[in-house]
C-alpha positions as CSV (number, residue, x, y, z in Angstrom):
1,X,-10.7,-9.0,-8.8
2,X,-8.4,-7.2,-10.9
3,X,-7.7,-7.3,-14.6
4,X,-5.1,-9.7,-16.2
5,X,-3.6,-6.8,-18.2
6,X,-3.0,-4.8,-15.0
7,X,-1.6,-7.9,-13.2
8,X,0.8,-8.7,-16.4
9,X,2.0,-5.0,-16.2
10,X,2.6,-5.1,-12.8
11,X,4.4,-8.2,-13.2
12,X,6.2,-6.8,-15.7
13,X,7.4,-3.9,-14.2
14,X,8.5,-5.7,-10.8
15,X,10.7,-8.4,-12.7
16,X,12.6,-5.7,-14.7
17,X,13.3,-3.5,-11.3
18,X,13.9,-6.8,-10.0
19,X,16.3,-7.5,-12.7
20,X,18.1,-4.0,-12.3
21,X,18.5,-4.2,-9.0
22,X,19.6,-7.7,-8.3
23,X,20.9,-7.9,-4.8
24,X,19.1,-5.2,-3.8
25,X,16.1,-6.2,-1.7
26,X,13.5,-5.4,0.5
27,X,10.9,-2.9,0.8
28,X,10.3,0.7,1.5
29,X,6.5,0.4,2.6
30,X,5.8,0.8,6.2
31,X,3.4,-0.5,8.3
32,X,0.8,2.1,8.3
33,X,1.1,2.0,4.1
34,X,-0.3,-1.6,4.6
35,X,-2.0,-2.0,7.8
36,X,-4.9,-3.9,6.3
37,X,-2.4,-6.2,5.2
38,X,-0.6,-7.2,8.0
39,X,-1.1,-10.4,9.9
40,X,-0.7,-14.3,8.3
41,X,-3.3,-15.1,5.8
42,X,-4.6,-18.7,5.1
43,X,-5.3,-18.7,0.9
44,X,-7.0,-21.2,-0.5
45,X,-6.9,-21.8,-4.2
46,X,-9.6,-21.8,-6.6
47,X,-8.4,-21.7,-10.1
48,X,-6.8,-23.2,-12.1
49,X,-8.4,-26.0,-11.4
50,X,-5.0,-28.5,-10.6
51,X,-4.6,-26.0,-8.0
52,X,-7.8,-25.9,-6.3
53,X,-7.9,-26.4,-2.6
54,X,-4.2,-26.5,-2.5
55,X,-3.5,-23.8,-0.1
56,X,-0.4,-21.0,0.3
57,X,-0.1,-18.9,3.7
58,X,1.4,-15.1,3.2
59,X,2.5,-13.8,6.2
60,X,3.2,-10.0,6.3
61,X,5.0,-8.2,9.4
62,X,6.9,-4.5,10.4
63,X,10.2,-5.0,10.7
64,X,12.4,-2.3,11.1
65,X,10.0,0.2,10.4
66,X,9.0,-1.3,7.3
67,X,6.8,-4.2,5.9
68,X,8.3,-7.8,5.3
69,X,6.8,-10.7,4.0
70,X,6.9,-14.1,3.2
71,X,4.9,-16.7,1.1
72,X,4.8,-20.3,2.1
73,X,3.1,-22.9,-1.0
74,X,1.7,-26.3,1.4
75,X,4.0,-27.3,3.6
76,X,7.0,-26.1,2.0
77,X,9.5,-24.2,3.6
78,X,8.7,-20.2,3.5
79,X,10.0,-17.9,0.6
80,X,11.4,-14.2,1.8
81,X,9.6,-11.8,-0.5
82,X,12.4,-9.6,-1.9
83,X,10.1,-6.5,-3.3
84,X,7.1,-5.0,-2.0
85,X,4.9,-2.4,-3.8
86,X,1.9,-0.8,-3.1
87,X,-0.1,0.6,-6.2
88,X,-3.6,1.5,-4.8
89,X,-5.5,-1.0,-3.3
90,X,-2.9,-3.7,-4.2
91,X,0.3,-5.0,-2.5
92,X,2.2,-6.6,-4.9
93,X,4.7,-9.0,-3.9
94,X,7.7,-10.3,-5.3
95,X,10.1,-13.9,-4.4
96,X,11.5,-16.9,-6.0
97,X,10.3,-20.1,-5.6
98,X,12.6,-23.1,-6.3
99,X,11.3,-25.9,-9.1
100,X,13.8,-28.8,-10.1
101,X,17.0,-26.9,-8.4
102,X,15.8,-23.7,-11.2
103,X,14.6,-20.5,-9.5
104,X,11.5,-19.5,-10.9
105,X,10.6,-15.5,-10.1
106,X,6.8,-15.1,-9.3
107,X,4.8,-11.9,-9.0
108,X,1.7,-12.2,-6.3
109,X,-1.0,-9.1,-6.5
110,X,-2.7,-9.2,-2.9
111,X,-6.5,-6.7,-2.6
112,X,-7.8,-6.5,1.0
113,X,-11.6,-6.3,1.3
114,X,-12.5,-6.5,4.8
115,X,-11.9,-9.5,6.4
116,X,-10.7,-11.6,3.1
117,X,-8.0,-10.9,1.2
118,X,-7.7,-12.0,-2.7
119,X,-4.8,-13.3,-4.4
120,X,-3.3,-13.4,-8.0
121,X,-0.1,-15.2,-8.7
122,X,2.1,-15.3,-12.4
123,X,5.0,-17.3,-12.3
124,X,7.7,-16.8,-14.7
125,X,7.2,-19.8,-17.7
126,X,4.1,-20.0,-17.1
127,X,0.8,-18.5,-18.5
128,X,-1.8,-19.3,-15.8
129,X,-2.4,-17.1,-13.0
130,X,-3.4,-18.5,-10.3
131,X,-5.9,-17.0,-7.8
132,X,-7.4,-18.0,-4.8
133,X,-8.9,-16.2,-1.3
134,X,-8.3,-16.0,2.0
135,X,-9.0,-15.1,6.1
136,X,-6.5,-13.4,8.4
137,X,-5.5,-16.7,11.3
């Protein structure tokens, strides 16, 4: 799907401007930037393997004129993604998810390619990155 160096730089990049810019949130990408993206997509996991068939749902929406998003693990409550960038064919997402009370800052690459879109997630502590695919409900 994509390489783990360009996922780790990515990651990399989004938790520092993430950092920086604490309180600051949101997006500045609009609807027609990721139209392919929009809708609520049903992942399923397939590596590592503790995580396969576990699945996460991203949903991705216009509001205001620009593109929200949110990322839901099982049956979990949703997460609010608090940056969204597009680099090429990837919209790369980031929110905090909640483990033990501690927030922990995850980095989610999405790449549409047609009716399936591919994910890639790093979370912060950890060295796996999960992947998994998914269809548009």
């Amino acid at each position: 799907m994509m390489s783990c160096r360009r996922l780790t730089a990515l990651a990399a990049t989004l938790l520092f401007v993430q950092t920086a810019a604490a309180g600051a949130q949101g997006s500045t990408i609009n609807s027609v930037q990721a139209g392919a993206f929009l809708g609520t997509w049903t992942v399923e996991m397939t590596s590592p393997d503790a995580f396969k068939g576990t699945q996460e749902t991203v949903r991705i929406w216009e509001k205001d004129g620009i593109v929200a998003a949110s990322v839901q693990i099982g049956r979990f409550p949703p997460n609010e993604v608090t940056g969204i960038l597009k680099d090429g064919d990837l919209l790369v997402l980031t929110t905090t998810f909640r483990e033990n009370g501690q927030p922990i800052w995850a980095v989610i690459a999405l790449k549409v390619d047609g009716a399936t879109m591919a994910l890639a997630q790093m979370m912060e502590r950890s060295e796996t990155i999960k992947r998994g695919t998914g269809k548009k409900q």
